[in-house]
N, C-alpha and C positions, 0 to 999 in steps of 0.2 A: 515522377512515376512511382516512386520509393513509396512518398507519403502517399499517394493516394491509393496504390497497395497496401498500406499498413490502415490507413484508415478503413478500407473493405475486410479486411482482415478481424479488425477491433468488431466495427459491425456485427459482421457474420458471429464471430464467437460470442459477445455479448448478446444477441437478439438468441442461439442458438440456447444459451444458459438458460434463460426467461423463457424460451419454451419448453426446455428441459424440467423447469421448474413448474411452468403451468400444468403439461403431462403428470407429472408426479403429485401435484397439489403443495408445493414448497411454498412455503411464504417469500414473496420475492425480496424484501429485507434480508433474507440468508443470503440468496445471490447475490445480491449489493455488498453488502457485506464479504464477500467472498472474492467477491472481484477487487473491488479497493485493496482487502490485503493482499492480493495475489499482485495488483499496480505493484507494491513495494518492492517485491524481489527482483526486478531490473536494477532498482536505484541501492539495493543494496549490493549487489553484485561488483557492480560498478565501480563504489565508492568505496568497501569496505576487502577488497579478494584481498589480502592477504590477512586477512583474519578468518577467513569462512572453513579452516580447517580445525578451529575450536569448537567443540561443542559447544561450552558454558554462552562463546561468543553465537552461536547459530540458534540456541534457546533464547540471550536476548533477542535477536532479530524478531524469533519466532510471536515471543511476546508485546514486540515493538508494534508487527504487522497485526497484530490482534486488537490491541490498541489503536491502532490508528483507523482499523475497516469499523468499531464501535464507535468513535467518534465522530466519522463520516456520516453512521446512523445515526447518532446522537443530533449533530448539526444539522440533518434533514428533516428532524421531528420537531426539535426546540427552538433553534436559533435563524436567524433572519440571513438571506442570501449574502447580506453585505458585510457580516463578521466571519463568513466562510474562511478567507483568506488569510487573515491575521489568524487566526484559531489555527488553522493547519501550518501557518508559516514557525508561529511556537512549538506547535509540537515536536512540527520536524527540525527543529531548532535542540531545543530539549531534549530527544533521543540523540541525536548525533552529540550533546555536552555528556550524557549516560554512558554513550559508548565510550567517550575520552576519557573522562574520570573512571567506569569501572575497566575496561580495558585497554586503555592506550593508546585503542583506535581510532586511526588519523584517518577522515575522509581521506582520498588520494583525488590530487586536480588536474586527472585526466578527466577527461568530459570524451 
């Protein structure tokens, strides 16, 4: 029942943005965009609370999630459905090595 609450949920907000966007005349690429980096902030929460009382550490994020809602557009303009996954599995690969090297930050393996 959970998921398929959260699925009507996703739904609802998602379909809601894109008419929000259509009202206003938004290019829906902003909304995509915007939704992707808004995905992030679950998984950084998550992975990263004992660091999210650093600034310097919440402007990476900030920039991480930036990054990755362009690439998401990027991948849906240029690249082929089937490199979707490896493309995003580096990235997010490569941000979480960012985080380690510039700040220390140990994903944490609660799930």
């Amino acid at each position: 029942m959970l998921l398929l609450g959260a699925a009507l949920l996703v739904c609802v907000v998602e379909g809601a943005a894109f008419w929000y966007a259509d009202v206003y005349n938004v290019n829906p690429a902003w909304v995509f965009f915007g939704l992707n980096s808004a995905a992030m902030i679950p998984l950084f929460v998550r992975n990263f609370r004992g660091q999210l009382k650093r600034p310097s550490f919440l402007a990476f994020l900030a920039g991480w999630a930036i990054v990755h809602g362009l690439l998401v557009l990027a991948l849906m303009l240029w690249v082929p459905l089937l490199y979707w996954i490896p493309i995003l599995v580096l990235e997010l690969f490569a941000g979480y090595i960012a985080a380690r090297f510039l700040f220390g930050a140990v994903a944490s393996d609660r799930i």
